[in-house]
Every structure is written in structure tokens, then in C-alpha cells.
N, C-alpha and C positions, 0 to 999 in steps of 0.2 A: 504493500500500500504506500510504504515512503515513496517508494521509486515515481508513482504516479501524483505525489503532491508534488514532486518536485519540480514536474515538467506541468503543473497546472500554476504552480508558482510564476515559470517563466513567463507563461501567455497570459497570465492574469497580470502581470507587472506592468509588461507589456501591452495591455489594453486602455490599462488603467495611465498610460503616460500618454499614447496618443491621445485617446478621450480629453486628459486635460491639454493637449497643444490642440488638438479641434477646439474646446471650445473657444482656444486663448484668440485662434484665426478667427472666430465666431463674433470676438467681443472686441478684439481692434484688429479693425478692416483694411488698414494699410495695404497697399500692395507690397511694400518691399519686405513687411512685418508677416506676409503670408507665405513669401516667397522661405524665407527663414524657416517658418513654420515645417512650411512642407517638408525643407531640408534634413530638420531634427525628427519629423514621421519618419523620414527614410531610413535615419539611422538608428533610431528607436525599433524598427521592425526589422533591422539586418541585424541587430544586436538580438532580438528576440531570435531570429533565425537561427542564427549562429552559434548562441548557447544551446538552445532546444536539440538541435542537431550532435552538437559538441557533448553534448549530457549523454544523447540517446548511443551514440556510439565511443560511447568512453570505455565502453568495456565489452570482453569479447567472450564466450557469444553473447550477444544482446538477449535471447532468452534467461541469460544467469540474473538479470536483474531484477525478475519475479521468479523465478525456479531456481531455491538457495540450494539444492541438491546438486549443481553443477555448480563445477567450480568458477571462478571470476579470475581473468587476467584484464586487469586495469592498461589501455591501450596509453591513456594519459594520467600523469599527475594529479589527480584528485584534488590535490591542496594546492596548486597552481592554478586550475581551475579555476576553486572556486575566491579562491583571492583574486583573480582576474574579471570574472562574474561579479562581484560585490564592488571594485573597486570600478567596474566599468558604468555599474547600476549608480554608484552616488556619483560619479563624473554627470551621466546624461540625467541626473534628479538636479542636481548643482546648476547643473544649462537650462533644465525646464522652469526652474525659481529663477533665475534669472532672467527671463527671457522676457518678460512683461515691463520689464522694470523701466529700461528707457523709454516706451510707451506713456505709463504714469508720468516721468517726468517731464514729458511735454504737451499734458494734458494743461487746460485753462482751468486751476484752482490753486488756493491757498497754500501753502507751502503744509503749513499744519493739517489738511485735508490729502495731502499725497504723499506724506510720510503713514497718516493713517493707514492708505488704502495698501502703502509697499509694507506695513506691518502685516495688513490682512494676505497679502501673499505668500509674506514669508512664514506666515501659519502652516504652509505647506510643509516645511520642514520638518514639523513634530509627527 
């Protein structure tokens, strides 16, 4: 059953970051700010690829990862992996919080009203 959160893990991470750069396209309409947008989709989904894949044949044979009666040879470093996996997830979450920000800044309000709203994003964070 782990074997299977893991790789629900990736597409669910994965949905959940385009989702928020859709909507970010959705709510500033820039064109240069959608052209970006898209950029970060693309790499957000080859990144989702690339682990899923990466995961799926990490070990040989791929039926050893739910039938523990056959033995597992580990094709890749596991723990290189997954330190490459986590450290590539907080790089493209780090670009998805920031990506609104210059937006806000050159919106028409109060200085105290756009530091508000870049708190409310960097809510993302938690």
C-alpha cells in the first residue's frame, strides 16, 4: 500500500501546484505574467513526470514493489532520490510563492494594503 501513496503523492502534489498557477493566470491576466505561468505548468508537470517514472522504475523487477516475496534490486539510490525529489518540490513551491509577488507590487493601493495581500500569499508557505 506505501508503494501506491507514494506515487499518489506525486500526482496529487503535482495537481495541487498547477491548480494554484491556473488560478494565479486566472487572477492576473497579464500577458507576459501568463506566458510565465505557462512556463512553471510545464515544469511542474515534467517534474511530476519524471519522479512518477523515476519512482516507478527505481527498482527491478517492478512487480517487487507490491510482491515483498521477490527480492528488490534498487536500480537507483533511494536516498539521492529522494533528497533530489524534496529539494526539487521546495525549489518549484519557493517559484510558485513567489510568482504573484511582482504582480501585487504594481497593483494601484496603499503600501499597507499590499504588504497585507503578499502576507496573505505567503500563507502558502505553512
Amino acid at each position: 500500500m506505501y508503494f501506491a501513496f507514494q506515487f499518489f503523492y506525486i500526482v496529487s502534489i503535482s495537481c495541487i501546484k498547477v491548480s494554484i498557477l491556473l488560478f494565479y493566470k486566472r487572477l492576473f491576466q497579464s500577458r507576459r505574467f501568463t506566458q510565465i505561468v505557462y512556463v512553471v505548468v510545464a515544469i511542474v508537470v515534467m517534474w511530476g513526470f519524471a519522479f512518477f517514472f523515476a519512482h516507478m522504475f527505481a527498482v527491478w523487477p517492478i512487480a517487487s514493489r507490491w510482491d515483498h516475496n521477490m527480492s528488490i534490486i534498487w536500480i537507483i539510490n533511494a536516498g539521492q532520490y529522494w533528497i533530489s525529489n524534496s529539494a526539487s518540490d521546495v525549489i518549484t513551491d519557493f517559484i510558485i510563492l513567489c510568482l504573484p509577488l511582482p504582480m501585487i507590487r504594481r497593483l494601484h493601493m496603499s503600501g499597507r494594503n499590499k504588504v497585507a495581500l503578499m502576507a496573505t500569499f505567503a500563507l502558502g508557505c505553512l
